[in-house]
Structures are given as structure tokens and as C-alpha cells.
N, C-alpha and C positions, 0 to 999 in steps of 0.2 A: 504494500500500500504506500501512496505516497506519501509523503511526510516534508509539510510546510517547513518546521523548525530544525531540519537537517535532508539532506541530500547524500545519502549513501552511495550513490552512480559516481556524484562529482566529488563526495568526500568534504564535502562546505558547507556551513550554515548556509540557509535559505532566510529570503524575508519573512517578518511574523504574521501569525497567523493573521491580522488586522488587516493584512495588505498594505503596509508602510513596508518602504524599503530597507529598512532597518533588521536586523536581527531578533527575534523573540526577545533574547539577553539582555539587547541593549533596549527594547523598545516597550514593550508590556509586562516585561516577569519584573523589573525593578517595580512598577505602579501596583501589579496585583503580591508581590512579597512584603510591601508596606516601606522598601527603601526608598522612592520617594512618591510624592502625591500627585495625581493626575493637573494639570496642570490649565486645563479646558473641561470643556462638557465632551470636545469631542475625542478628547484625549480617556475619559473615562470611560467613553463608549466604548473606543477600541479594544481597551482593558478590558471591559464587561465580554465580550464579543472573544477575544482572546482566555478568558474564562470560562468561556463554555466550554471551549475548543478542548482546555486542558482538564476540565470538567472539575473547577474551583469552585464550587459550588458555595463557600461561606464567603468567600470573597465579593462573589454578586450578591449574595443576602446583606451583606455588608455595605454595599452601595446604593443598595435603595434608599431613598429617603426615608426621613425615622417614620413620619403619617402611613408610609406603606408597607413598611418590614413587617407587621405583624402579619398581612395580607398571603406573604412567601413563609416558605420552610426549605432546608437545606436539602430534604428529598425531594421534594417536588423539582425543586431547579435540576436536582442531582438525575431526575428518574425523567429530565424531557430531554437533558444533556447528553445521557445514556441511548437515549430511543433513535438520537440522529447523528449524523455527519455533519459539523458546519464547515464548511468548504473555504466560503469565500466570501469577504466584507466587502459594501460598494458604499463609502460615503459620499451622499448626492450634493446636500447642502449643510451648512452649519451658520447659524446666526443668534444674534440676542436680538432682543427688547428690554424694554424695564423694569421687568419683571421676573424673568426667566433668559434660559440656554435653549437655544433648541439643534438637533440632530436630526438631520431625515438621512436614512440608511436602508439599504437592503442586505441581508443577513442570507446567505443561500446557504441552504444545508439537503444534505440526502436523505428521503426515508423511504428506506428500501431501495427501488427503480426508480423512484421520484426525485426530482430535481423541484425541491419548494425554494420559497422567500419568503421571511418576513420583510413587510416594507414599512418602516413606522417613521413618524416623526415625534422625538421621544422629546422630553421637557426636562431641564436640569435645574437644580438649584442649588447655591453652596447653603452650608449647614455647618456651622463654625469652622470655616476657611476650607471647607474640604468639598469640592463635586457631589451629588444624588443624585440619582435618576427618580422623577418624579412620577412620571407616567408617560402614556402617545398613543398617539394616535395610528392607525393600520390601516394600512391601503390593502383592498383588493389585490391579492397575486395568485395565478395560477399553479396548476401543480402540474407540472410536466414530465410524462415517464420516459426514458432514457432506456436506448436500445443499446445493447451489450458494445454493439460497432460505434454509436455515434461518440465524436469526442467530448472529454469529461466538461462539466459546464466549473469545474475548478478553476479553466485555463493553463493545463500544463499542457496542453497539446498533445495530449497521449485519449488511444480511444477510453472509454469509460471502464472498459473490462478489465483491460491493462491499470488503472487506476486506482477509482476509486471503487470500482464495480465488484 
């Protein structure tokens, strides 16, 4: 299986799983191991999203904002982390107002044959100097199944079988 955070073929770190050019090491595992703090809303996204991937499940419990932590539990995140694949991060847009952070992202993950998205535009807020994720909004995406030949929708340019398939 492929593997974002190292490249066994070339013998090299790969970019994180976020899809920033950067290194897992140098790019999300410092914000999600607590050495330093997400620095944006859409810095913390990435983390969250790079979270799933590595299936940190207390660390996104962690990141909700405190009005919606009691809403999550550490299995639930753990047991929808477990059920998929998330492949691939697309941040669209990121901006403020006066009140809030906002994030619009699509999240592609595999379940099963299916090539899904979550597409949200998520709301941030700091909380004694530090990013939350508030809540968001979700667009419509379809769910699209994946023939064993076509290529992976990851973007390694390898067919899906060979992949992630």
C-alpha cells in the first residue's frame, strides 16, 4: 500500500499526509504531539485531517471546541477513522470575518471501492490562544466507485489496485 509519510521505492520521506509539501515530521506531527501550536485555523485543519490519517483520535477530540467536545468521544472518531482511507486533503478556500476562521476543504477518503468527500466549510475559533474547530457546514459530494484499473483518485498515478485498492 502506498504510504504518504515515507516512500519505500525511493527510500524518502514523502509530503504529509495534508498535502503540504513539507514532511509529516516537519509539518503536522510537531502541531498534533503538542510541540508547537497550530498557528491558523487552517493550519489546524491540516492537523485534524493528518489525525485521522494516523488515526489520533484524542488529539481531534482535543481540538474541538470546548461547546462541542462533549458532543465526540474518542471511539466514535477512532471507529469512523478505522472504517476509511483518507487519501487526500484539497484546501479550496480559507478566510476570516469578525467573528470566526473559516476552512472550506474536501477530505477524500476510500470506503471500500468508493472514492467519497467530505466537502465542508468548517468555522474556527481561538479559545485561550489556541485554534477549535467549531462546526461546518457540508456540501453535497458524491460517492464514486473505483474500478480495480482506473487510476487511484490519491494522485500517485499508479492504477487503484496497485494502490490503494
Amino acid at each position: 500500500m502506498y504510504n504518504r509519510q515515507y516512500d519505500f521505492i525511493s527510500n524518502k520521506a514523502t509530503m504529509c499526509y495534508c498535502n503540504n509539501l513539507s514532511t509529516f515530521d516537519e509539518c503536522c506531527k510537531p502541531v498534533i504531539t503538542g510541540l508547537r501550536q497550530a498557528s491558523s485555523a487552517e493550519q489546524l485543519m491540516r492537523s485534524r485531517f493528518s489525525a485521522y490519517c494516523t488515526k489520533d483520535a484524542e488529539y481531534i477530540l482535543n481540538t474541538y471546541a470546548s461547546s462541542q467536545r462533549a458532543m465526540h468521544t474518542t471511539s466514535d472518531i477512532l471507529q469512523f477513522a478505522n472504517e476509511v482511507n483518507f487519501i487526500k486533503l484539497d484546501i479550496i478556500h480559507a478566510y476570516s470575518d469578525s467573528e470566526y476562521d473559516y476552512v472550506e476543504f474536501k477530505a477524500h477518503y476510500l470506503a471500500g471501492d468508493k472514492h467519497c468527500q467530505l466537502h465542508e466549510q468548517s468555522r474556527f475559533i481561538l479559545e485561550n490562544e489556541k485554534w477549535k474547530y467549531l462546526d461546518g457546514d457540508l456540501f453535497e459530494s458524491p460517492e464514486v466507485k473505483i474500478g480495480r484499473n482506473d487510476i487511484c483518485p490519491c494522485n500517485s498515478g499508479k492504477k487503484f489496485k496497485k494502490c490503494h485498492g
